[in-house]
C-alpha positions as CSV (number, residue, x, y, z in Angstrom):
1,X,89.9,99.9,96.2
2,X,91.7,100.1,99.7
3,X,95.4,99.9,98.0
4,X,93.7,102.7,95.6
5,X,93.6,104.6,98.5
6,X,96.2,104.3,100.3
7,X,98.4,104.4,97.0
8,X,97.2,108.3,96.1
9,X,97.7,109.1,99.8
10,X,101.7,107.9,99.6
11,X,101.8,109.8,96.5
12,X,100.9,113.0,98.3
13,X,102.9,112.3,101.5
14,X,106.4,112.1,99.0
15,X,105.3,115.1,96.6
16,X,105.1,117.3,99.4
17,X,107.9,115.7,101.2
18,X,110.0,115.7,98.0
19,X,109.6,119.6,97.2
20,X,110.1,119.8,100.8
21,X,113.5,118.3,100.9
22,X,114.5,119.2,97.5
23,X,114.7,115.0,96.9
24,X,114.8,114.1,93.5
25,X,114.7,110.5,94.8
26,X,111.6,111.1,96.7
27,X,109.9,112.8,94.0
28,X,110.7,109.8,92.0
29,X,109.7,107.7,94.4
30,X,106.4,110.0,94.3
31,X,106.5,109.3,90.2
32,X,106.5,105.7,90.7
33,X,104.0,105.5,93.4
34,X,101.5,107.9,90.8
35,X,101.9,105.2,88.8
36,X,100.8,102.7,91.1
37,X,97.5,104.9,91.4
38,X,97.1,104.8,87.8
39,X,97.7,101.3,87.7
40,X,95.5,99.9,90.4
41,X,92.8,102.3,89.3
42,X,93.2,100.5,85.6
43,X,93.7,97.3,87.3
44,X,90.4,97.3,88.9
45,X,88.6,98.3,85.8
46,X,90.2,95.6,83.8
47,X,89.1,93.1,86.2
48,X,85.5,94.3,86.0
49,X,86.1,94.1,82.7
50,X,87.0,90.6,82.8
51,X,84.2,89.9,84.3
52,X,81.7,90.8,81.8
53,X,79.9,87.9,79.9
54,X,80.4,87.3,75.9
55,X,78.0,88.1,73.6
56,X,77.4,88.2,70.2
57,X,79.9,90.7,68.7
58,X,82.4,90.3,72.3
59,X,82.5,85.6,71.5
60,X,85.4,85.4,73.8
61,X,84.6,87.9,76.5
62,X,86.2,91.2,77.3
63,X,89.6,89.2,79.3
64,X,92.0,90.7,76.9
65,X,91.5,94.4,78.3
66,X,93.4,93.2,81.1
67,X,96.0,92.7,79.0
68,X,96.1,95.9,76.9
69,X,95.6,97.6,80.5
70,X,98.6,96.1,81.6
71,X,100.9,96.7,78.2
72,X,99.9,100.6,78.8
73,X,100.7,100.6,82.7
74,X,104.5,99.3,81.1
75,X,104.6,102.2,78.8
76,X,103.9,104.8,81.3
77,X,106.3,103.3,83.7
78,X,109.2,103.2,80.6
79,X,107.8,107.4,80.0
80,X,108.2,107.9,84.4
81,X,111.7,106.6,84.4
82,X,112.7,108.5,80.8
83,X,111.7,111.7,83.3
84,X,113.8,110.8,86.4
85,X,117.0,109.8,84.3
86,X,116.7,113.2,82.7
87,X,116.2,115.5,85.7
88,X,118.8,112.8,87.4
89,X,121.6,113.8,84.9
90,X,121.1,117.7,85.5
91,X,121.4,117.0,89.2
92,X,124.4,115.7,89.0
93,X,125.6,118.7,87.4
94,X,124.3,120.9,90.2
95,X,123.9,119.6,93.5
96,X,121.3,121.4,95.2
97,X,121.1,121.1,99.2
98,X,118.9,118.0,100.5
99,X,116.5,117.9,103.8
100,X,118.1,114.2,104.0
101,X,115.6,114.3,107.5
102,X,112.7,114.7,105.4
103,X,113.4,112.8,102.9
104,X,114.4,109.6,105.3
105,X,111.2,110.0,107.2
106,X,108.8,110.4,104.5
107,X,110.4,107.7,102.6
108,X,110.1,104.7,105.7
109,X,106.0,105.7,105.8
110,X,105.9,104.8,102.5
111,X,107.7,102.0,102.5
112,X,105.3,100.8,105.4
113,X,102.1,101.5,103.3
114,X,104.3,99.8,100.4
115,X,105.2,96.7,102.1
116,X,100.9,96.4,102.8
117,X,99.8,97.3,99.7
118,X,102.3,94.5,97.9
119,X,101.6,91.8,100.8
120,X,97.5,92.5,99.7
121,X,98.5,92.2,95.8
122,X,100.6,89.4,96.7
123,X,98.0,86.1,96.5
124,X,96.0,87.6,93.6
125,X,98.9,88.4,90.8
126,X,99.5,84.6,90.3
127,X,96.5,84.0,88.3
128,X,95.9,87.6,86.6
129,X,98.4,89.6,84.6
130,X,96.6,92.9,85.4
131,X,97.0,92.6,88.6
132,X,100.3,91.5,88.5
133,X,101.2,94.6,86.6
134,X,100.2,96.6,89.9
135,X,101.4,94.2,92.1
136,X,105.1,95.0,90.2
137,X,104.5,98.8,90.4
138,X,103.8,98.1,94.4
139,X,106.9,95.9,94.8
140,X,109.2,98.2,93.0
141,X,107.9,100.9,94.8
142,X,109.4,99.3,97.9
143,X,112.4,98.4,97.0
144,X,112.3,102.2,95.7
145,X,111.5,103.2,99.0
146,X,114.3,100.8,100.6
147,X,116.6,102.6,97.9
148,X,115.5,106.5,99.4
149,X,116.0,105.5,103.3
150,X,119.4,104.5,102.3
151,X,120.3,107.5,100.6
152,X,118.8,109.7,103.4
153,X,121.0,108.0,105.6
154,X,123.7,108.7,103.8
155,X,123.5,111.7,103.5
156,X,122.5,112.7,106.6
157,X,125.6,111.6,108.0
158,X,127.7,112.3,104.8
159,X,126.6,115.2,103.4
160,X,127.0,114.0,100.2
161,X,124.5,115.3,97.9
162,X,125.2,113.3,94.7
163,X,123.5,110.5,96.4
164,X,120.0,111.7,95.5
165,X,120.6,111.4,92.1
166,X,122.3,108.1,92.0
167,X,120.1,107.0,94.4
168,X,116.7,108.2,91.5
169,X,119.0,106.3,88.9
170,X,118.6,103.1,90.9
171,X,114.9,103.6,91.1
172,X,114.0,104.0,87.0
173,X,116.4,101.2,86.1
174,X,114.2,99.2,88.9
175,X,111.0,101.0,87.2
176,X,112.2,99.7,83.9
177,X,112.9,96.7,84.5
178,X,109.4,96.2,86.2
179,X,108.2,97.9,83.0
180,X,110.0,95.6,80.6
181,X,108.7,92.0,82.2
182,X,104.8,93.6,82.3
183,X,105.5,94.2,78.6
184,X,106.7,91.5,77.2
185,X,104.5,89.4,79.3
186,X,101.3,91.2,77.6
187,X,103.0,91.1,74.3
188,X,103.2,87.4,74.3
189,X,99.5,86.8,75.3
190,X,98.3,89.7,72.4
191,X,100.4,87.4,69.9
192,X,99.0,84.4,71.5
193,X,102.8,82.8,71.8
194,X,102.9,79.4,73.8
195,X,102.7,80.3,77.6
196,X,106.8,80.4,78.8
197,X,106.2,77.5,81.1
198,X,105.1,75.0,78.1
199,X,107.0,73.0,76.0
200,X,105.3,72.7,72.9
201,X,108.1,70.4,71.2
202,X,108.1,68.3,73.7
């Protein structure tokens, strides 16, 4: 519930700090991190979910809506980065001015509240596919975040404004590749194929 929290409240520290700077990497960074609220809200309804007892018409329990929860988080994070690779490609066509101050300042509280929230996910996503889908949105949102500092940086002292949308490039393909392993993960369980660390000819 606290990473819940503290998720929605990043998201609304980089959308108004993205429309503030004109960032399209902090905005994306703001996309991600929505996700993350969407996730851990789904994550913690999953678990409860989990949690439930079987019954007659539920024999083995309610465990696979962790699962399903967890192939949908993927497919909203494939739709988030679809976004920023589109508005990405336009900015490259027209630079607009960046608050690269802003953007750098925002962007290293998040990555702060980022680095908590992943460190509190960190011990439970071993065991739990659910909550390893948000811990994956809260560690790419990090490295996200690591991703915008560097940019600001640059162009602070470049002045370079193409870096903001290379810079949101980075991010997705990190978003989908987050996306892809939460995915395929979930896929394998709904199929019930042989978990990846068993050797079933052995």
């Amino acid at each position: 519930k606290y990473s819940l929290i503290l998720s929605l409240t990043i998201f609304v520290a980089e959308l108004v700090g993205g429309l503030a700077s004109n960032s399209l990497a902090l905005l994306s960074d703001a996309g991600h991190v929505f996700t993350d609220v969407i996730a851990l809200g789904l994550s913690w309804y999953g678990v409860r979910q989990a949690e439930r007892p079987s019954d007659f018409r539920m024999t083995f329990g309610y465990h696979r809506v962790g699962v399903i929860i967890a192939i949908v988080n993927a497919v909203t994070i494939f739709l988030i980065a679809a976004v920023i690779l589109y508005e990405a490609y336009h900015r490259f066509q027209e630079q607009p001015e960046i608050n690269s101050l802003i953007m750098l300042l925002v962007a290293l509280v998040g990555l702060g509240a980022n680095i908590f929230i992943t460190s509190w996910l960190r011990r439970e996503q071993k065991s739990n596919i659910n909550v390893r889908s948000a811990f994956w949105h809260s560690m790419g949102d990090a490295l996200a975040s690591l991703g915008v500092i560097g940019g600001g940086i640059l162009i602070l002292f470049t002045g370079q404004n193409w870096i903001d949308p290379l810079v949101s490039v980075l991010i997705s393909l990190i978003i989908l590749y987050a996306g892809w392993s939460i995915f395929r993960e979930g896929f394998r369980v709904i199929l019930e194929a042989s978990p990846k660390d068993v050797d079933v000819m052995a």
